[in-house]
C-alpha positions in Angstrom: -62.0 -50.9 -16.2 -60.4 -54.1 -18.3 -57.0 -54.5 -20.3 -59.3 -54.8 -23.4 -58.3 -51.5 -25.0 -55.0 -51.0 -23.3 -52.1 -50.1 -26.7 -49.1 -50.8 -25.7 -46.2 -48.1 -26.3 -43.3 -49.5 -28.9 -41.0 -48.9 -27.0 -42.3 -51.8 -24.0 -42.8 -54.5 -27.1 -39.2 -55.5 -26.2 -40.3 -56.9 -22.9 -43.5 -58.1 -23.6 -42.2 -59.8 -26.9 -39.6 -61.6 -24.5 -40.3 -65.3 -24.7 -40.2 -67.5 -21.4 -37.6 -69.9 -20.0 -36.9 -73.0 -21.3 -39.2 -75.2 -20.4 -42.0 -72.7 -19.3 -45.3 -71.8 -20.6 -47.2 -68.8 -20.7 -45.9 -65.0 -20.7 -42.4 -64.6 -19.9 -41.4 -63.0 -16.3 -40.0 -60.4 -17.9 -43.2 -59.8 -20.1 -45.5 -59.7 -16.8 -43.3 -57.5 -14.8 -44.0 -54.9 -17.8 -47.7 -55.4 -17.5 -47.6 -54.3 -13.7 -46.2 -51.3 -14.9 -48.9 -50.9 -17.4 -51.4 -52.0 -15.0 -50.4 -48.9 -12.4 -50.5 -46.9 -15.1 -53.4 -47.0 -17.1 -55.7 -48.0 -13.2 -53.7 -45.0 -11.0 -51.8 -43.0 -13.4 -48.3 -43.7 -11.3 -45.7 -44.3 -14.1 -42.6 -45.8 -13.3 -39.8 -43.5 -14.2 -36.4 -44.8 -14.1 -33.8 -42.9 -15.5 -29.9 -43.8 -16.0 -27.3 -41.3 -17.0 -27.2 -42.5 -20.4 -31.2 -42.3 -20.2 -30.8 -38.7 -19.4 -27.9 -38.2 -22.2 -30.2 -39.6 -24.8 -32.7 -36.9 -24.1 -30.2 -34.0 -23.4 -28.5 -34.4 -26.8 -31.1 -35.2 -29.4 -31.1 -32.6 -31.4 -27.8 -32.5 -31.4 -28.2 -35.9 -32.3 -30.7 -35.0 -35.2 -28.3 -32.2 -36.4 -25.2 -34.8 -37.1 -27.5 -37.3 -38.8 -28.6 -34.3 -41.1 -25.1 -33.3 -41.9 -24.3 -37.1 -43.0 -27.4 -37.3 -45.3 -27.3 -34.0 -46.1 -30.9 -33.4 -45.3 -32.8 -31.5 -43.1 -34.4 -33.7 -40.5 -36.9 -32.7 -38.2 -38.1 -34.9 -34.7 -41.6 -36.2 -35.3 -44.0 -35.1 -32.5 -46.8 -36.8 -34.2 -47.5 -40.0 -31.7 -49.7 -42.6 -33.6 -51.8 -45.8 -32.5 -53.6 -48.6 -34.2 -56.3 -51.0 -32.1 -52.9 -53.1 -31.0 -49.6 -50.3 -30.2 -49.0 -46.6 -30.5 -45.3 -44.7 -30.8 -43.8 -41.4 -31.7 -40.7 -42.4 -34.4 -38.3 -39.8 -34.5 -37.6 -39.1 -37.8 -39.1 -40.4 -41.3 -38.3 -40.1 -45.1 -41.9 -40.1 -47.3 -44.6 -38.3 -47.8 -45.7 -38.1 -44.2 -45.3 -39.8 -40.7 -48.3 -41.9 -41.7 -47.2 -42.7 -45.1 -43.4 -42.8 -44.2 -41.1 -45.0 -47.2 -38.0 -45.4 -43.8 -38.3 -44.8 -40.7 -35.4 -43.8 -38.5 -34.8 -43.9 -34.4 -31.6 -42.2 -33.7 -29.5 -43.3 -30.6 -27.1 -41.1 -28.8 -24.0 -43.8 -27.4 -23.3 -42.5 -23.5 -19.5 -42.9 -24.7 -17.3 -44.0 -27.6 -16.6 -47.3 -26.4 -20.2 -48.2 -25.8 -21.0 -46.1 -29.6 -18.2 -48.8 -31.2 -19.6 -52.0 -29.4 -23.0 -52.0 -31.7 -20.5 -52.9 -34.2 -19.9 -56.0 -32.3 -22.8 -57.0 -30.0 -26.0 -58.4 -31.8 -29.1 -56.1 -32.5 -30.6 -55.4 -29.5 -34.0 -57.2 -29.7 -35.7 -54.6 -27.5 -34.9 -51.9 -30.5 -35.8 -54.5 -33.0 -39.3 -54.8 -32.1 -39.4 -51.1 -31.1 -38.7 -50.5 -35.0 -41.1 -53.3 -36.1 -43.5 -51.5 -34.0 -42.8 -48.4 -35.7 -43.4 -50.0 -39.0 -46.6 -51.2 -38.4 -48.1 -48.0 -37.7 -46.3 -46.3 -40.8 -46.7 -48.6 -43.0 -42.7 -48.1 -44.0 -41.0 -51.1 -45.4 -37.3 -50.2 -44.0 -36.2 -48.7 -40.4 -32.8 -47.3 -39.6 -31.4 -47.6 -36.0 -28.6 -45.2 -35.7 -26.3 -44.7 -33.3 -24.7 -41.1 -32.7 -21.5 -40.2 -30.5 -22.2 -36.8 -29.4 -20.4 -34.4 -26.8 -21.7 -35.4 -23.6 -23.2 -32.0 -21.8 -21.3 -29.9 -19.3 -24.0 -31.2 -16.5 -23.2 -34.9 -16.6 -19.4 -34.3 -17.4 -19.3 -32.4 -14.0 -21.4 -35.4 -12.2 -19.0 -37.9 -13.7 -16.1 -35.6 -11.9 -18.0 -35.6 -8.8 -18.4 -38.9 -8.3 -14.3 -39.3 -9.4 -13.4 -36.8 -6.7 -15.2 -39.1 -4.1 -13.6 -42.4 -5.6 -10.6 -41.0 -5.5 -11.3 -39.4 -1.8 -9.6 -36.5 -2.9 -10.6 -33.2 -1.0 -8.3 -30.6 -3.2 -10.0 -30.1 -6.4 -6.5 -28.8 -7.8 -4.8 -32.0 -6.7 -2.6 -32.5 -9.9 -3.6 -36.1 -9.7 -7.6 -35.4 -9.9 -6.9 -32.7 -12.6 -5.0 -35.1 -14.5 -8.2 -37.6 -14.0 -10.3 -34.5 -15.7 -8.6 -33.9 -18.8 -8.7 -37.8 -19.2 -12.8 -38.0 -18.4 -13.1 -34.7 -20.6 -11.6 -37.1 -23.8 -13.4 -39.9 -22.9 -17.0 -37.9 -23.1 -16.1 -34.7 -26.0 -15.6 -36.0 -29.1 -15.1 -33.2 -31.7 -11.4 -33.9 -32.2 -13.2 -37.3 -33.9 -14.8 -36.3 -37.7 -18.6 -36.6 -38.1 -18.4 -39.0 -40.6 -17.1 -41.7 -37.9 -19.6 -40.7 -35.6 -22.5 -42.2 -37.0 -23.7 -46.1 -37.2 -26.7 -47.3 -39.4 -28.0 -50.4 -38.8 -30.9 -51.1 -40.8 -33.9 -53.1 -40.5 -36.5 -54.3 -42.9 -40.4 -54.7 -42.0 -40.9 -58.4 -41.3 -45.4 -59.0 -41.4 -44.9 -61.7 -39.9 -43.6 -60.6 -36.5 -45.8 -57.4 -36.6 -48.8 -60.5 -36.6 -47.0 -61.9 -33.6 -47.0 -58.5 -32.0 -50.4 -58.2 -32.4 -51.0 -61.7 -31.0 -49.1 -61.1 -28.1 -51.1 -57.9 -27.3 -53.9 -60.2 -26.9 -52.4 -62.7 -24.6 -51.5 -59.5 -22.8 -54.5 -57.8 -22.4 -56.1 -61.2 -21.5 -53.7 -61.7 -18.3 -54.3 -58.3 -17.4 -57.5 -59.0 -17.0 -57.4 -62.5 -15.2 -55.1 -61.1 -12.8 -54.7 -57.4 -12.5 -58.1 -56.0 -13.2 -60.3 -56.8 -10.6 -64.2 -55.2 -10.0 -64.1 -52.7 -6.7 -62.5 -54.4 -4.5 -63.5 -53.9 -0.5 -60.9 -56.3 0.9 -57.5 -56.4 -1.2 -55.8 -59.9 0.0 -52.3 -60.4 -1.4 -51.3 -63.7 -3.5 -48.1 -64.5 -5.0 -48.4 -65.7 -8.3 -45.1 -68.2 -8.8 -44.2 -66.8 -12.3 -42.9 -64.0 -11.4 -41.7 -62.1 -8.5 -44.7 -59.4 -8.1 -47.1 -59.6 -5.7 -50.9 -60.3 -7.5 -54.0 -59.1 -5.9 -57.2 -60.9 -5.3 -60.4 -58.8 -4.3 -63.0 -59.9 -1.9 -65.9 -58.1 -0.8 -67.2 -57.6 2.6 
C-alpha cells in the first residue's frame, strides 16, 4: 500500500494548503497532522470523527438550509449526492446552477451560522481560507468558473436548544427547573437560537468566489508533496517490529518498521 493514489477530500485542502511557519520548510504542522488522519484512514479504515455542536447543527438543518436559499433565488434547489474525483481531489458540492454537477456554470456550499452573532460576523472576519480552497476544490472538479459560499441563520432544532438549557441549568446550579430565574434564562436562549421573528431576506449571506487556475495547480502540487511524505514516513512495508520515532515537525508520533 503507498500514498500514490490517495485523493484528498475538499474539504481537508484547507489544512493541507496551510503553509508553514516563518522561517520553516517543508509541509506545514498543520498539513501533516491531516495526513495522519488520512494515513489511518485509507491503511485501517479508523476515521477521525469530531463533531462540535455547530458540526451537528450544520447537518441537522440543511435542508432547511437549502429551502431558505430557494426561497431567496426563487428556485428550486436540490443537494447534490453526486461525489466526484479527478487523479488529484474528490468532493460532493451541495448545490450547482448548469447543466449538470459535472458541467456546473456556479457552484454553491451553503453554511448554516450556529447563531446570529456568529451568522453576522462573516460580514466582518476575512474569508475563511479553509472554505476558500474547499470551493477552489470544488471548481476544479466542475469545471465552474464562480462558487457561492453562503451563510444561513436557521432555527436551531429542539434537540440542541434543550442541551444548550441543560448545560445552563448546571452553570447556573439551579435544581428547580421552574426557578423564575432559569425560566427567564430560557426565553432568552430560545431568542438567541429561533429566528423567525427575523425576515428571510436578512437571513442569508453570499459571499462569492471566482475560480483562480492558478491555485487549483498549486493544489495539485501540493497533493504531490503530500502523497510523497506519506510515503517517506507513514507507509512502511509489513512491519514485524514497529519502533516509535518522533519526527520534530510536528507533534505526532512517526513509525519506523524493522523486521525480525
Amino acid at each position: 500500500m503507498s500514498a500514490d493514489k490517495i485523493k484528498f477530500r475538499c474539504s481537508s485542502l484547507g489544512d493541507i494548503m496551510t503553509e508553514p511557519r516563518k522561517g520553516e520548510t517543508g509541509l506545514s504542522a498543520t498539513c501533516k497532522k491531516r495526513l495522519v488522519e488520512v494515513f489511518v484512514n485509507e491503511k485501517y479504515g479508523r476515521e477521525k470523527d469530531v463533531q462540535t455542536k455547530q458540526m451537528l447543527k450544520g447537518l441537522l438543518v440543511e435542508e432547511d438550509a437549502i429551502t431558505l436559499y430557494s426561497r431567496l433565488r426563487k428556485k428550486n434547489f436540490t443537494k447534490n449526492l453526486e461525489t466526484l474525483n479527478n487523479e488529484y481531489i474528490k468532493g460532493t458540492p451541495d448545490l450547482f446552477e448548469g447543466e449538470s454537477i459535472r458541467k456546473a456554470a456556479v457552484i454553491i456550499d451553503v453554511k448554516s451560522s450556529y447563531d446570529i452573532f456568529t451568522f453576522f460576523a462573516t460580514t466582518a472576519d476575512a474569508l475563511n481560507k479553509n472554505y476558500y480552497w474547499q470551493m477552489q476544490g470544488y471548481m476544479a472538479l466542475t469545471g465552474a468558473k464562480q462558487a457561492r459560499l453562503v451563510y444561513c441563520l436557521i432555527n436551531t432544532p429542539d434537540v440542541l436548544v434543550n442541551d444548550e438549557k441543560r448545560r445552563l441549568q448546571w452553570k447556573m446550579n439551579i435544581l428547580d427547573d421552574e426557578s423564575p430565574m432559569f425560566e427567564e434564562a430560557c426565553i432568552a436562549l430560545d431568542k438567541l437560537m429561533k429566528y423567525d421573528d427575523i425576515p428571510i431576506s436578512e437571513r442569508a449571506l453570499e459571499i462569492v468566489i471566482d475560480r483562480a487556475d492558478f491555485d487549483i495547480k498549486k493544489i495539485y502540487s501540493r497533493v504531490e508533496q503530500c502523497r510523497t511524505y506519506m510515503n517517506s514516513k507513514l507507509f512502511k512495508s509489513d512491519p514485524s517490529i514497529i519502533l516509535a520515532s518522533h519526527d520534530k515537525d510536528v507533534d505526532v508520533i512517526i513509525v519506523e518498521a524493522t523486521k525480525v
